[in-house]
FIFIRO-772519 format. One record per residue: residue in one letter; y, x, z of N, C-alpha, C, O in turn. Coordinates in steps of 0.02 Angstrom, whole numbers, padded with zeros to 5 digits, always signed. Example, Ala and Ser with C-alpha at 12.3 -4.5 7.8 and 13.67 -1.06 7.14 Angstrom:
REM residues 2
A-00284+00660+00390-00225+00615+00390-00165+00660+00390-00166+00712+00423;S-00112+00642+00354-00053+00684+00357+00002+00645+00394+00057+00670+00402;
//
This chain:
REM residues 140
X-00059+00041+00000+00000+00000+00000+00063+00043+00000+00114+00040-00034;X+00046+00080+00043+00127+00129+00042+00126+00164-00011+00178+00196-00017;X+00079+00174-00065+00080+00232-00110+00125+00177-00182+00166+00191-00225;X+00097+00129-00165+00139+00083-00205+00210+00085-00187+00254+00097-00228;X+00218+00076-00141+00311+00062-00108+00345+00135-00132+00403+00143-00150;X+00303+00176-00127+00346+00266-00146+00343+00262-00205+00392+00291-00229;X+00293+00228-00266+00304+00257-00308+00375+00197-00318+00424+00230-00335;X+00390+00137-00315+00418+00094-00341+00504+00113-00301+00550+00079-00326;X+00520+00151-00259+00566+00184-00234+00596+00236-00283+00656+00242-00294;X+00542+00279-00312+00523+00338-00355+00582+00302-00413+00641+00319-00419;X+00546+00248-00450+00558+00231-00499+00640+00186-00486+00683+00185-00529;X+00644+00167-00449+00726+00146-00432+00768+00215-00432+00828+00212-00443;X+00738+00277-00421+00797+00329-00402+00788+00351-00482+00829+00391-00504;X+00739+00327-00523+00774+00363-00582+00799+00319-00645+00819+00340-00700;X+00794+00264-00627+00844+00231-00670+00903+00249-00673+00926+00272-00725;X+00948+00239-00604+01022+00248-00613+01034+00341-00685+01075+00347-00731;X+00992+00381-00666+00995+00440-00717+01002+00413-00791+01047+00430-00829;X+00944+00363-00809+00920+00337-00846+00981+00322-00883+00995+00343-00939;X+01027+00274-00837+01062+00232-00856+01099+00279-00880+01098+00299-00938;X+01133+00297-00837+01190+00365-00859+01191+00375-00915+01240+00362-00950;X+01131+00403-00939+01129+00436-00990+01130+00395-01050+01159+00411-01102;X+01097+00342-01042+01130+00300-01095+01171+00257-01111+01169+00224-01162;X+01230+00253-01051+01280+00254-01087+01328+00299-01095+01384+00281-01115;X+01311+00371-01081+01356+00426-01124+01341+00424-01183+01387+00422-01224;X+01259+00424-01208+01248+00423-01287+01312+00366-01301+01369+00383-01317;X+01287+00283-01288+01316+00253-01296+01395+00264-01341+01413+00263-01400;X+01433+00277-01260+01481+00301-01283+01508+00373-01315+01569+00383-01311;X+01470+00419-01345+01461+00447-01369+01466+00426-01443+01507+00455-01479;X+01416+00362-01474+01415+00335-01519+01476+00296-01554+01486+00291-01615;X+01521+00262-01494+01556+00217-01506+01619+00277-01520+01645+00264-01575;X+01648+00332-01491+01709+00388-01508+01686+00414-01569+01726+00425-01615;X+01624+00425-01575+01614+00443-01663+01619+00401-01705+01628+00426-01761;X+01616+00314-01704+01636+00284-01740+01681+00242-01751+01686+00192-01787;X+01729+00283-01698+01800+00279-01688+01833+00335-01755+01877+00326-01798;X+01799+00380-01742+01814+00422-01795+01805+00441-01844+01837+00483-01875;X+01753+00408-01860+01737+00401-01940+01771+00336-01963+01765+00316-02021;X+01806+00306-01916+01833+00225-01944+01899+00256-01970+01928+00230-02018;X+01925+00314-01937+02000+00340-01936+02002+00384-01998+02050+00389-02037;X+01946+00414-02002+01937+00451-02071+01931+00424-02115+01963+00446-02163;X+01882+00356-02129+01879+00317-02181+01956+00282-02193+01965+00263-02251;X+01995+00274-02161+02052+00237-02171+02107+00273-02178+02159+00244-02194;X+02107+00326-02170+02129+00394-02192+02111+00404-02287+02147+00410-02336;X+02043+00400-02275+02037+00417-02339+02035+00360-02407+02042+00369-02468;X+02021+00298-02366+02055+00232-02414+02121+00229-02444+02131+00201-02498;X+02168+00259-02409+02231+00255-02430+02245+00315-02478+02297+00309-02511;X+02204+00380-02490+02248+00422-02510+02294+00445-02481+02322+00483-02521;X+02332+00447-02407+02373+00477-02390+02393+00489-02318+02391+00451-02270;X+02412+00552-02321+02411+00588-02218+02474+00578-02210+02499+00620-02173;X+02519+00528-02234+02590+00537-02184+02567+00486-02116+02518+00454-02099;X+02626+00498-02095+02630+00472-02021+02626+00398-02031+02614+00366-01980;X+02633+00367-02083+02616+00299-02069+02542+00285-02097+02511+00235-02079;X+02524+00313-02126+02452+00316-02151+02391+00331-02081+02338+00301-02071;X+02418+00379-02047+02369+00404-01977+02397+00321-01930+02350+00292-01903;X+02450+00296-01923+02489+00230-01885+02422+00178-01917+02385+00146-01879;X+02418+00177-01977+02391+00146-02000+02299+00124-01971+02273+00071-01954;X+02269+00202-01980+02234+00218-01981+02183+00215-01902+02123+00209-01890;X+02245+00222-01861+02231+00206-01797+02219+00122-01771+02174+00105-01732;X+02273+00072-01804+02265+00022-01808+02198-00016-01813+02166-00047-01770;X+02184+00001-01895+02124-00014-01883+02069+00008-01865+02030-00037-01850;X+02048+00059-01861+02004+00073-01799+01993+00054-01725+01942+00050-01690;X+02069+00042-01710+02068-00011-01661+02059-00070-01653+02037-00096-01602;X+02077-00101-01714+02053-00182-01709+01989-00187-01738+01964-00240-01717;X+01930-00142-01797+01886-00164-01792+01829-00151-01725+01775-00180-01718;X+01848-00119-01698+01828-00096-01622+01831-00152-01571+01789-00171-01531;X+01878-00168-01580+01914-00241-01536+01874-00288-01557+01856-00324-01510;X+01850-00306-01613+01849-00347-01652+01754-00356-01640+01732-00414-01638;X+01728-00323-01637+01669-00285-01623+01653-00306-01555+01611-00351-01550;X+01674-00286-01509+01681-00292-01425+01684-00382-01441+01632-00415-01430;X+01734-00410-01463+01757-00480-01462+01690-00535-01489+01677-00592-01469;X+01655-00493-01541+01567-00533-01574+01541-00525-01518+01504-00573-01507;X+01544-00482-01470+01469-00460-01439+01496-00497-01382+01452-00525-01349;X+01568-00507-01356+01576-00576-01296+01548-00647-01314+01519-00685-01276;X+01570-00658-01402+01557-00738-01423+01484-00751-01405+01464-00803-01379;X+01435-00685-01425+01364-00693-01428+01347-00723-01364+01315-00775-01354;X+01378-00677-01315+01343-00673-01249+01366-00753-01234+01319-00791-01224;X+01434-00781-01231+01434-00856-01227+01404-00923-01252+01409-00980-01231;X+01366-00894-01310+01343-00935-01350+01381-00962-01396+01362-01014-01424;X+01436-00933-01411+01473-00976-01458+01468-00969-01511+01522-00982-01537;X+01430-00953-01548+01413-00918-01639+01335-00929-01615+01294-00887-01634;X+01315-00978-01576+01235-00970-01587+01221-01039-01629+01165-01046-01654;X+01264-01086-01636+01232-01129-01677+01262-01118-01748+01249-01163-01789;X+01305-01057-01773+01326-01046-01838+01253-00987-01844+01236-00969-01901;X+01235-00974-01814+01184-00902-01821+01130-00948-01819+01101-00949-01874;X+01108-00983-01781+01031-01005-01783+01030-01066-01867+00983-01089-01899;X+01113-01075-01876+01096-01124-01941+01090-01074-01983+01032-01063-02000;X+01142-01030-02013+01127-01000-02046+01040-00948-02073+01011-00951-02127;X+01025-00916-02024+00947-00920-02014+00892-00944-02032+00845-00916-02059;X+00904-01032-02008+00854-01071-02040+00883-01085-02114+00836-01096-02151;X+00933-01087-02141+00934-01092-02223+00912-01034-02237+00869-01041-02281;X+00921-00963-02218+00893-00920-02275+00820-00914-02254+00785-00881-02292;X+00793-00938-02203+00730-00943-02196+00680-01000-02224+00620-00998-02234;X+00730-01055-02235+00690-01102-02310+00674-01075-02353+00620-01078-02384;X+00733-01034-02364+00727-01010-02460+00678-00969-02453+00661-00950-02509;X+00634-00936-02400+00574-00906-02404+00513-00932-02398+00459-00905-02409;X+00529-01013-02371+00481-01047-02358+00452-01026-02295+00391-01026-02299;X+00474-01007-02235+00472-00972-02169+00515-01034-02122+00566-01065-02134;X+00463-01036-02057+00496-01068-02025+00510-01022-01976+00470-00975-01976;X+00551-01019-01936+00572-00990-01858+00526-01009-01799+00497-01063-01788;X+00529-00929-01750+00478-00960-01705+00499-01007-01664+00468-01059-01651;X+00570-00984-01633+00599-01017-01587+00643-01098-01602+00687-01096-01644;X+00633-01142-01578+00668-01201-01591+00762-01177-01561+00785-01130-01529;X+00791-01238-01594+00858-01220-01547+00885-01199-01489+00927-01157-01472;X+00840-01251-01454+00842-01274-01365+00818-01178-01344+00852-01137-01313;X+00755-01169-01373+00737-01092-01343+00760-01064-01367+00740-01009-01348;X+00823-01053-01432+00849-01011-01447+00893-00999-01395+00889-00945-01364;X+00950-01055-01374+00976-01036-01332+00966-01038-01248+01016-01049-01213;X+00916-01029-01226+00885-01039-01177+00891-00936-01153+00918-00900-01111;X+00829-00924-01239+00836-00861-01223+00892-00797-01252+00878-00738-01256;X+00971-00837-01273+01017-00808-01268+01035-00794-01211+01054-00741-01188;X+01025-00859-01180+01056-00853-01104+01031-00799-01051+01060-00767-01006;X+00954-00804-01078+00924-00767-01007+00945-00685-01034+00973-00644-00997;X+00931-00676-01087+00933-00594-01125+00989-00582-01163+00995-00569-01223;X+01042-00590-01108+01115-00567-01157+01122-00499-01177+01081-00458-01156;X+01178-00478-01223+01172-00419-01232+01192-00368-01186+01232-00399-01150;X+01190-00335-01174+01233-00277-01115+01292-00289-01115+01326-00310-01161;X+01310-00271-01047+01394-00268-01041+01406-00197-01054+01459-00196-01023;X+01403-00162-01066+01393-00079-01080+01399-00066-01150+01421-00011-01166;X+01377-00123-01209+01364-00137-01268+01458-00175-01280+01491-00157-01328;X+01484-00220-01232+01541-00258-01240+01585-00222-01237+01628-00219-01281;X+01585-00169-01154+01641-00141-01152+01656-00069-01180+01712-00045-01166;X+01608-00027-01222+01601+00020-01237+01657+00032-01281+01699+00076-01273;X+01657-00029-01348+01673-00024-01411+01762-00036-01378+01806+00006-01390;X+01777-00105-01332+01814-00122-01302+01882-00038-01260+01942-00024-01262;X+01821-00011-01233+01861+00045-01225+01877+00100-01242+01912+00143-01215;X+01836+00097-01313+01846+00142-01355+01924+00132-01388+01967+00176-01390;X+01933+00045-01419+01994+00025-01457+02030+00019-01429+02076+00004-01468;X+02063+00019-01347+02107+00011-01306+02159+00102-01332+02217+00100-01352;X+02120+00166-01325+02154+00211-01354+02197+00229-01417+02246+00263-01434;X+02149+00183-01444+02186+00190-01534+02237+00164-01538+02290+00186-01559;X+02224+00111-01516+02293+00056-01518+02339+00076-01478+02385+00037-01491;X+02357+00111-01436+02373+00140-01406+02410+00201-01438+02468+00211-01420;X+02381+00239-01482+02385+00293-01512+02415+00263-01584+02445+00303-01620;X+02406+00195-01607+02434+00171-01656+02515+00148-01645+02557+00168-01685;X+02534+00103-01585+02584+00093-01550+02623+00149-01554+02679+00137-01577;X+02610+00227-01535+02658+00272-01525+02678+00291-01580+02736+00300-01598;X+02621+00298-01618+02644+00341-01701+02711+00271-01727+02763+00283-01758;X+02691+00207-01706+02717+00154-01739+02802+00154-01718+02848+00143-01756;X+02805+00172-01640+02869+00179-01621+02905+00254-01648+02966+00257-01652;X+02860+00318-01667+02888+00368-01709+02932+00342-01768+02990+00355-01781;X+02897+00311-01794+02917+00279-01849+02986+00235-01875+02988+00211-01932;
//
């Protein structure tokens, strides 16, 4: 009995590591595609002046924002009956039905939301840009 209780102690002290670490990848992931959003929009325009980088920061910030803002609607359920319709039409055209009915679709939105780690990552990634877009904007 006690060998059970140590190991299950064991395994609580190494989650929190666990965790850690994934959300540095995490956020790790989300500043690199902060910056490939800044480069791509950089390089959409053709041009490095100062309103082009104003620019560039912008949106990287709002699709970031924008991003963070899907993954709140999900978690509320509010895009689950445009997602579960959409779904079942392209799943006619295969002649496929879905496993889950509505009711358990959102049953098990509810129980298995997405991470808050997943919401606020992207969220605090775009709080800088915009931020960094604002100043170049008042240079300007």
């Amino acid at each position: 009995m006690r060998e059970k209780e140590n190991k299950k102690e064991n395994i609580e002290n190494i989650k929190p590591k666990a965790n850690i670490k994934k959300n540095l990848i995490i956020l790790s992931i989300s500043i690199f595609s902060s910056i490939i959003l800044v480069l791509f929009a950089l390089q959409w325009q053709a041009s490095y002046t100062l309103l082009a980088f104003c620019n560039a920061f912008y949106f990287s910030g709002f699709i970031l924002f924008f991003i963070s803002w899907m993954i709140l609607m999900s978690n509320m359920n509010i895009l689950s009956p445009t997602i579960y319709g959409l779904k079942s039409f392209f799943f006619m055209f295969a002649g496929k039905k879905q496993k889950l009915d509505y009711y358990e679709y959102l049953k098990d939105k509810e129980e298995n939301p997405i991470s808050k780690v997943f919401l606020l990552t992207p969220l605090l990634t775009a709080i800088p840009n915009i931020i960094v877009a604002i100043i170049l904007h008042i240079m300007l």
